[in-house]
N, C-alpha and C positions, 0 to 999 in steps of 0.2 A: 504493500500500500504506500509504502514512504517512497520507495522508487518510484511508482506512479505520482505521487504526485509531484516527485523533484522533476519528473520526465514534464508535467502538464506545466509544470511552473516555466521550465524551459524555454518548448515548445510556445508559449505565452509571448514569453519576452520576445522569441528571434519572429515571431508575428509581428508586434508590437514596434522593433525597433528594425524591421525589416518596410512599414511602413513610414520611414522618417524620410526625408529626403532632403538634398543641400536647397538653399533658398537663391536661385538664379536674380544676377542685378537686375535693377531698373535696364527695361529694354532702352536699345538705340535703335533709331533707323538705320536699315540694312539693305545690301543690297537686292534685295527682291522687294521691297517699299522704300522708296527715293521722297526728297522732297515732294516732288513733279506729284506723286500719287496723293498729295493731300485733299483732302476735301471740303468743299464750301460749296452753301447753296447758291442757284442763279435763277432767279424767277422760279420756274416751278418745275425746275430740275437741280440736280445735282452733278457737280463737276468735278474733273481733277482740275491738280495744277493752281489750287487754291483757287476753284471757282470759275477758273479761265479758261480751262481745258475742254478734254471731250466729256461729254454726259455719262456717269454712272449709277445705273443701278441696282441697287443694294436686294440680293434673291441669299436666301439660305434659311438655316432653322435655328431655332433659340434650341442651347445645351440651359435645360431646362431640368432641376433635378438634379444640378453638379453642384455648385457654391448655396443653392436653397433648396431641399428636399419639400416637396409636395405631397401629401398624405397615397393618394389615388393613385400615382407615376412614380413612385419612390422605394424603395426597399426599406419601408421603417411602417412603426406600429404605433406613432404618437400622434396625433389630430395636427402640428404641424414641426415648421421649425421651429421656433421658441421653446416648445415642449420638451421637442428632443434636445434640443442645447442644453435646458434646465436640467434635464432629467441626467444627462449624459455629468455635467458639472456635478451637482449634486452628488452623485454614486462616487464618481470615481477622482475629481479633483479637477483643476483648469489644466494643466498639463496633458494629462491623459485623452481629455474630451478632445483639447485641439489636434492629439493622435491620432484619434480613431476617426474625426470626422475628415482630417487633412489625409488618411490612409484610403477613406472611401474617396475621397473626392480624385487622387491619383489613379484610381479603378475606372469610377465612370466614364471621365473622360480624360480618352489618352492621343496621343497623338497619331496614333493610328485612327483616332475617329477623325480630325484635320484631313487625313487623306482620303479618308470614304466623303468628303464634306466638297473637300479640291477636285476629287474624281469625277462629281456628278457634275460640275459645272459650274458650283458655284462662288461666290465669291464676299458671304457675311457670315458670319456668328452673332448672333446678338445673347447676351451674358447677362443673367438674373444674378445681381445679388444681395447682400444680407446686411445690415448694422451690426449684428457681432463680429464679424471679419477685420472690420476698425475698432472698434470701439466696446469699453465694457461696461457693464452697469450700469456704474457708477457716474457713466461720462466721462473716463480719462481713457486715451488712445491707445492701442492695442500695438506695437513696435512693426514696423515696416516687414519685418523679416514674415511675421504673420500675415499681416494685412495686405500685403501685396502679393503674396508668394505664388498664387494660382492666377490671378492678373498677368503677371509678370510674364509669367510661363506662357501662356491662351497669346499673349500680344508677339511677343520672341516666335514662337511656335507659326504662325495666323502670318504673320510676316513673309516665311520665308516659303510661305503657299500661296502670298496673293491674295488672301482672306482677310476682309475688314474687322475689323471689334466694333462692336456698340454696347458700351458700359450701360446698364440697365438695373436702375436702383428700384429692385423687385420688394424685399423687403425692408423698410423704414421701421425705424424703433416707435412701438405703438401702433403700429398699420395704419398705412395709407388708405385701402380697404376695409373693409368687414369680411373678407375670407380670409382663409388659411391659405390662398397663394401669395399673398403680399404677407406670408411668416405668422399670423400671429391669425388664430379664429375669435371673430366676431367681436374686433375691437380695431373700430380706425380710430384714436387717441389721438393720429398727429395733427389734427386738424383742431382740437384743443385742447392742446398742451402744449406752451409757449415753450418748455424747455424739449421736447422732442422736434420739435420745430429747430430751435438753434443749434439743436444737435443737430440736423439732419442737412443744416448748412456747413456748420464745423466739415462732415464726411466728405462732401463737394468741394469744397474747397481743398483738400487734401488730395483728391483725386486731380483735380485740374492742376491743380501743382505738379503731381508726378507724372504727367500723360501729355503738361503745353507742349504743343507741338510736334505730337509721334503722330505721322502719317498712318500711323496700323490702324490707329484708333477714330472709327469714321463717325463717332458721334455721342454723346453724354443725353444717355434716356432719362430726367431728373426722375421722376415719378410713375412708378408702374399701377396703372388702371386705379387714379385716385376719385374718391366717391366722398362725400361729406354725410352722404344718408346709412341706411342700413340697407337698402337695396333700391329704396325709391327712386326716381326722376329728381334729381335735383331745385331749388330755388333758383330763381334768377341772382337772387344773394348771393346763394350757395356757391353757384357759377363764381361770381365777382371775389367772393371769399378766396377759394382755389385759384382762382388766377394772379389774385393779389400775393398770393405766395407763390405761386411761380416765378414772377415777379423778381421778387426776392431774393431765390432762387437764380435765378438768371444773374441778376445783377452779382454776386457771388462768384459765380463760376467765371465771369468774364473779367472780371476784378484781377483771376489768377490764369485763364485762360482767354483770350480777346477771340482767337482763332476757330476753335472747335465745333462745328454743327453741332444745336442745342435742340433736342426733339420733346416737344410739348406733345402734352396728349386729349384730344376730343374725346373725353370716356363721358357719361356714356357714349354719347353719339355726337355727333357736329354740334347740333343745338345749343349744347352743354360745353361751349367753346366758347372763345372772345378771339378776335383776328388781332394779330401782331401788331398792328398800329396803334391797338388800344395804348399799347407800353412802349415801341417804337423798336418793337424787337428787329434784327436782325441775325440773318444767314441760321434762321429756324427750320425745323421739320416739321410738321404736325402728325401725329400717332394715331390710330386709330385700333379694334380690337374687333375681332365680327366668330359666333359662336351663337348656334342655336341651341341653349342648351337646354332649354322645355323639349324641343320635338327635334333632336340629334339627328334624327334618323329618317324624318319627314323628308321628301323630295321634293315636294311640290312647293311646300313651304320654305324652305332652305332655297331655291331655285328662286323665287318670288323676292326672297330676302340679300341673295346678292346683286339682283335688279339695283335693288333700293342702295344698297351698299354702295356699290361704284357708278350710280348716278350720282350722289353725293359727294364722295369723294372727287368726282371731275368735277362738281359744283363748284367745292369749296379750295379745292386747286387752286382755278379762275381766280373765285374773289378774293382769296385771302394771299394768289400770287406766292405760296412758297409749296417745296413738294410734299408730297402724303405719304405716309408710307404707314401696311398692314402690319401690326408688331406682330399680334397674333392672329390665327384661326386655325379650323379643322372641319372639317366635314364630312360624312359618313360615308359619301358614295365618290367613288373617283372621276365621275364624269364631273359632279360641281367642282374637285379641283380644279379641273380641265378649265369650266367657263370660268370660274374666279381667278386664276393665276391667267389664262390670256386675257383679261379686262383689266388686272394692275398692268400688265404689260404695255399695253398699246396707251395705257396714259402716263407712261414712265414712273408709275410708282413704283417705293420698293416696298421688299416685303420679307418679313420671316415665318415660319407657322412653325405655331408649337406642336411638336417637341420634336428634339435628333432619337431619343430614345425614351422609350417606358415601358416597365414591368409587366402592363395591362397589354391587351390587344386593343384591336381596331384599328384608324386611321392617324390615330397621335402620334405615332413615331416612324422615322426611315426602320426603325427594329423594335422590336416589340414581344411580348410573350415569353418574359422570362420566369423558368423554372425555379430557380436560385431560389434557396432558402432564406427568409427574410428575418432578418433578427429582433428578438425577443428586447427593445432597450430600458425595458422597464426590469427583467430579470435576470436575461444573461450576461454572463462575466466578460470579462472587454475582451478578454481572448476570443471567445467563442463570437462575440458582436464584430468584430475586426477580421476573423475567419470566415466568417458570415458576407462580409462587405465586401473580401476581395472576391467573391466569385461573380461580381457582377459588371464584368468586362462585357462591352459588347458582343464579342466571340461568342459569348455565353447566352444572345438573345436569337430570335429569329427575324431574319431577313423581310420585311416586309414590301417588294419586290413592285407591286403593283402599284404602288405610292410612289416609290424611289423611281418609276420609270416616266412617273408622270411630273414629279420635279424637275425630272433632266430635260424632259421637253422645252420646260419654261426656264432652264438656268441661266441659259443663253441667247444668241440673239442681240440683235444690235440695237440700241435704244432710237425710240423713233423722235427724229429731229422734232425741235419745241417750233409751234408754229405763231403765227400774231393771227389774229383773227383775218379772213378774207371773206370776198362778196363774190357772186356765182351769175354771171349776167349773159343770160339766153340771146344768140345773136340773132334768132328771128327773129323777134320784138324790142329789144336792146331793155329789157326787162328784167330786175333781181330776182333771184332766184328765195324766196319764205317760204320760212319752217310754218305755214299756217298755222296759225291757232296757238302758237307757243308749242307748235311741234306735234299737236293733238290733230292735224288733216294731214293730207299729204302735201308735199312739197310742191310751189306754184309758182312761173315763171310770170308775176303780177307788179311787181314794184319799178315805180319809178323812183325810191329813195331805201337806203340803207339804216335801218334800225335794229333793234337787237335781235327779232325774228330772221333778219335776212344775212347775218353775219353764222360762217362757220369757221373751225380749225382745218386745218387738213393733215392729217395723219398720212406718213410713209411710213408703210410698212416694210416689212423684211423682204418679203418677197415682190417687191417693184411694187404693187399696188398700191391706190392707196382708199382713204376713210375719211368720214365728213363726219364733223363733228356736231352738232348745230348748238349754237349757243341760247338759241332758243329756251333747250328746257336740256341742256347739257347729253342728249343722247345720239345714237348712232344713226346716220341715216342708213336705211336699208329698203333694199328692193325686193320688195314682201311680193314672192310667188301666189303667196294662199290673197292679195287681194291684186289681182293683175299686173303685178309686177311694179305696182303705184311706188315712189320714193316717196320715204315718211321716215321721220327719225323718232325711233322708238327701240331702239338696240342700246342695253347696257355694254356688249359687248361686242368684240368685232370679230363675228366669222365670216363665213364664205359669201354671203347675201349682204355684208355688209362693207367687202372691197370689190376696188372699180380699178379698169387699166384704163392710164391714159393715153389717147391716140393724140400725135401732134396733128394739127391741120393746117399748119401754117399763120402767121400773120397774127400769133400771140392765140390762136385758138385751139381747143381743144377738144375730142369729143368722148366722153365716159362709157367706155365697155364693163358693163355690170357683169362681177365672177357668177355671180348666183345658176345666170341662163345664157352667159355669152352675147347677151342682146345691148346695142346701144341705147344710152339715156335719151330722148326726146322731149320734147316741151311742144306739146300737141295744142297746136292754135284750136284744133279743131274740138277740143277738147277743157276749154278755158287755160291753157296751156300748164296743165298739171303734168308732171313728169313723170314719165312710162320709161320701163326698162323692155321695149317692147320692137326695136327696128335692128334689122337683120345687117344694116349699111349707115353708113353717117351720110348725112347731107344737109343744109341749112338746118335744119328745125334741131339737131342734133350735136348743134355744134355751141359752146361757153368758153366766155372769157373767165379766170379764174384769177385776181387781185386781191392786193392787200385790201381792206373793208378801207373806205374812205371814212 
C-alpha cells in the first residue's frame, strides 16, 4: 500500500510538473506579419498597411473554451468559470489552480490546431478571455509571466501562419452579461459596480500597453455581448448607459494604444447601438452576435432570421460608415451556413463563428464529440483533474467534416471592391432606373431625378459578375424567375438570380446579362418600362449607363 501510494504520489507530480511550461517574451513583429500587415478601418472596410492598403477580411472561428471554459463546450462540471476558478483555488491553493488550468489550456489549444485553422483558408482567431488571467480578487495585478503567457504564445504562434488575433474580453469581473458565457451565471455586476468598472479599464489598458503596435493583433473586442437587463430589450437609457462606458473604455485604450481597431458591439441587435459620431469614435468595428436559440433547429425560421440579419447589417454598414463584422453564430443545418457566410461575404464583412472545438456535437465546432472523461473539480484530486485534462487534445475529438468543408468555401476569395453609390439610367428613355416602393415593386426605368430609391452599390464579385445593391431598402436586386423574371431587390443574399454579366456596348454603355436565365435586362416601354430579364439579344431598350449617383 505505501509503494502504491509513493508510486501515485509520483506519478502526481511528473503530471503536474510535466504541465509547466517556460513563459515565451512579449511577441515582436516577425517576419511572416510586417509593418505593411497592420490594420485600420477605411469606411466600411478594413485595410492593411494601416488602412491604406488592400481590403481584408477577417473569416475564422473563436478558440472558445481555451482561456474561459463554458459549462455546455467544456470539459468541466461547474455552472461556469468563476466557479471553477473558486472551486479549483479553494481545494488546492493559487499555485496549483494556475497548474492545472494553465496544463489544460496547453491541451486544448495547440498549435497544431493554428495549422488545421491556416489549412482551411483562413486567416483570424478571435480569443475569449477572462479577468482572473490579470488580475486577482483583491484588484492587485497578476505578474506578466501569468497574464500574458497564452497571449503571448496565440500572437508568436498566429504570426508566423498569417492568422490575425482579436483580443476579446469574454469575461469581465462581475459579468458583463447574465450568462455563464461572459464567466460568471446570472450576475452582470459591471454595469453597477463602479469598482469592476475601473477595474475593467485598469485590464485594457495593460493590454494596449503590451500589444501598441503588433501587427498580429487585428483588433481589441472591449466587451463581449454586454446586456444591462437580465435578458430583456434594453432602455433607451440603458443603451446610452452602455455606450457611455464604452466611451470610456475607448478613451483608455487609445490613451495607451492610438493605432488598434476598437470593435464595439450592437448586442442585442443594431437598435441597441449608438453610431460613432455620437462620441466621435474612430477607425471602429461594430460587432454583432446572430443565434436562434429558442428554435436551433427550425429552418424556416432560422432562414427568415438571417434575411433580417444581413439586411441590417448592410443597413447599418451605410449609415454608420464603419465595417461589421459577425463575432458569433451557429446554425443547425449547413445549407444556412452556406446562405449566411456568402451574404457576410459579398458585403465584406468579417466574421468568426463559434466555436474551433467542443465536447458536444452538432454544428458548434470544426470537431466535436469528444469521449474524454471529464473531471470531477468539485472531488477529484488534481492529479486525476490534470490527467483528466490532458486527454483533451483535438486528436482526441471527431472531425466534423461537413462544416469544415463548408468554411473552406467561404475562407477565401477576394474581397469585393467598396463601391460609392451609383444611378442606373435606361438609354431608351434616358430615364433612372427605382427601386419602386423602397424596393417593395419591381425595378422601373421612370425617373427623371436621383433620390435614395434610385441610387445602388455595385458589387464585383469573384467571378466577373456583378450585384446591385439598392439602397432603397439595403437589399439585393434579383431576377425572380417565379415572377417573370421582373428585377426587384428583395435578396439578402447574392446567389445565382442575383449576378449579372456585363456586356460593353460601346460609348460608356452597357447591357446586363442576368446569370439566373442567361437572358438580357430590358426596360420594356411597352411595359411602363419595368425591367425584365427576358431578351435573348441586346439592343436599344437593353442597353444603361451605369454612374457615380449624382
Amino acid at each position: 500500500m505505501i509503494v502504491r501510494r509513493i508510486l501515485l504520489v509520483a506519478f502526481s507530480l511528473m503530471i503536474l510538473s510535466g504541465l509547466m511550461v517556460t513563459v515565451p517574451q512579449q511577441p515582436k513583429a516577425n517576419a511572416a506579419f510586417e509593418a505593411s500587415d497592420f490594420l485600420k478601418t477605411s469606411g466600411k472596410v478594413i485595410k492593411n498597411n494601416s488602412g491604406t492598403g488592400a481590403i481584408v477580411n477577417l473569416r475564422g472561428p473563436n478558440l472558445g473554451g481555451w482561456l474561459l471554459q463554458e459549462a455546455w463546450m467544456s470539459p468541466m462540471n461547474t455552472p461556469d468559470q468563476f466557479t471553477l476558478t473558486q472551486t479549483l483555488w479553494n481545494r488546492f491553493g493559487t499555485d496549483l489552480n494556475h497548474s492545472l488550468q494553465g496544463g489544460y489550456q496547453d491541451v486544448w489549444i495547440q498549435a497544431s490546431d493554428l495549422d488545421n485553422i491556416k489549412n482551411m483558408g483562413l486567416n483570424l482567431v478571435r480569443v475569449p478571455m477572462y479577468w482572473e488571467d490579470f488580475m486577482n480578487p483583491d484588484g492587485s495585478m497578476k505578474p506578466d509571466s501569468h497574464s500574458f503567457r497564452k497571449l503571448d504564445w496565440v500572437i508568436t504562434e498566429s504570426a508566423q501562419r498569417n492568422i490575425y488575433v482579436m483580443l476579446d474580453f469574454h469575461g469581465i469581473q462581475g459579468g458583463a452579461c447574465p450568462w455563464q458565457s461572459c464567466g460568471i451565471s446570472n450576475s452582470n455586476q459591471l454595469w453597477s459596480n463602479s469598482t469592476y468598472q475601473d477595474r475593467t479599464v485598469q485590464i485594457w489598458e495593460r493590454i494596449a500597453t503590451r500589444y501598441n503596435g503588433n501587427p498580429t493583433v487585428a483588433a481589441y473586442d472591449l466587451i463581449n455581448e454586454p446586456l444591462l437587463t437580465s435578458g430583456a430589450v434594453e432602455s433607451s437609457a440603458q443603451v446610452q448607459q452602455k455606450y457611455n462606458y464604452y466611451n470610456r473604455l475607448y478613451d483608455a485604450v487609445r490613451a495607451k494604444d492610438p493605432n488598434h481597431i476598437i470593435v464595439v458591439a450592437a448586442f442585442f441587435d443594431w437598435e441597441q447601438s449608438l453610431p460613432p459620431s455620437t462620441y466621435g469614435w474612430t477607425n471602429v468595428m461594430y460587432e454583432t452576435h446572430h443565434y436562434n436559440f429558442s428554435n436551433f433547429d427550425d429552418w424556416n425560421l432560422t432562414n427568415s432570421m438571417i434575411d433580417t440579419w444581413l439586411s441590417k447589417m448592410a443597413q447599418y454598414q451605410s449609415s454608420y460608415n464603419v465595417p461589421v463584422y459577425a463575432g458569433e453564430f451557429a446554425f443547425g443545418q449547413l445549407d444556412l451556413w452556406d446562405k449566411w457566410l456568402a451574404g457576410l461575404n459579398a458585403i465584406n464583412a468579417s466574421w468568426s463563428n463559434w466555436s474551433y472545438k467542443v465536447t458536444g456535437g452538432g454544428n458548434w465546432g470544426y470537431y466535436n464529440n469528444s469521449s474524454s472523461p471529464v473531471p470531477d473539480i468539485y472531488n477529484d484530486s488534481s492529479a486525476t483533474i490534470a490527467s483528466k485534462w490532458s486527454q483533451f487534445a483535438t486528436a482526441n475529438f471527431q472531425v466534423n467534416t461537413g462544416l469544415i468543408n463548408v468554411i473552406k468555401k467561404y475562407a477565401g476569395g477576394q474581397p469585393n471592391p467598396p463601391t460609392s453609390a451609383s444611378s442606373i439610367r435606361a438609354v431608351v428613355n434616358n430615364n433612372y432606373v427605382c427601386a419602386e416602393d423602397a424596393g417593395g415593386s419591381p425595378l422601373v426605368a421612370d425617373r427623371t431625378t436621383v433620390g435614395g430609391w434610385e441610387k445602388f452599390n455595385v458589387i464585383n464579385n469573384s467571378d466577373g459578375t456583378i450585384s446591385l445593391l439598392a439602397l432603397a431598402n439595403n437589399k439585393y436586386v434579383t431576377a425572380d424567375l417565379n415572377q417573370s423574371t421582373k428585377l426587384i431587390a428583395r435578396a439578402t443574399t447574392i446567389q445565382d438570380w442575383e449576378k449579372f454579366r456585363i456586356v460593353d456596348r460601346g460609348d460608356g454603355k452597357v447591357a446586363l446579362q442576368a446569370l439566373a436565365n442567361n437572358k438580357f435586362v430590358s426596360a420594356d416601354l411597352n411595359l411602363g418600362a419595368v425591367l425584365y430579364a427576358n431578351r435573348d439579344t441586346a439592343s436599344a431598350w437593353e442597353e444603361f449607363i451605369i454612374s457615380a449617383a449624382p
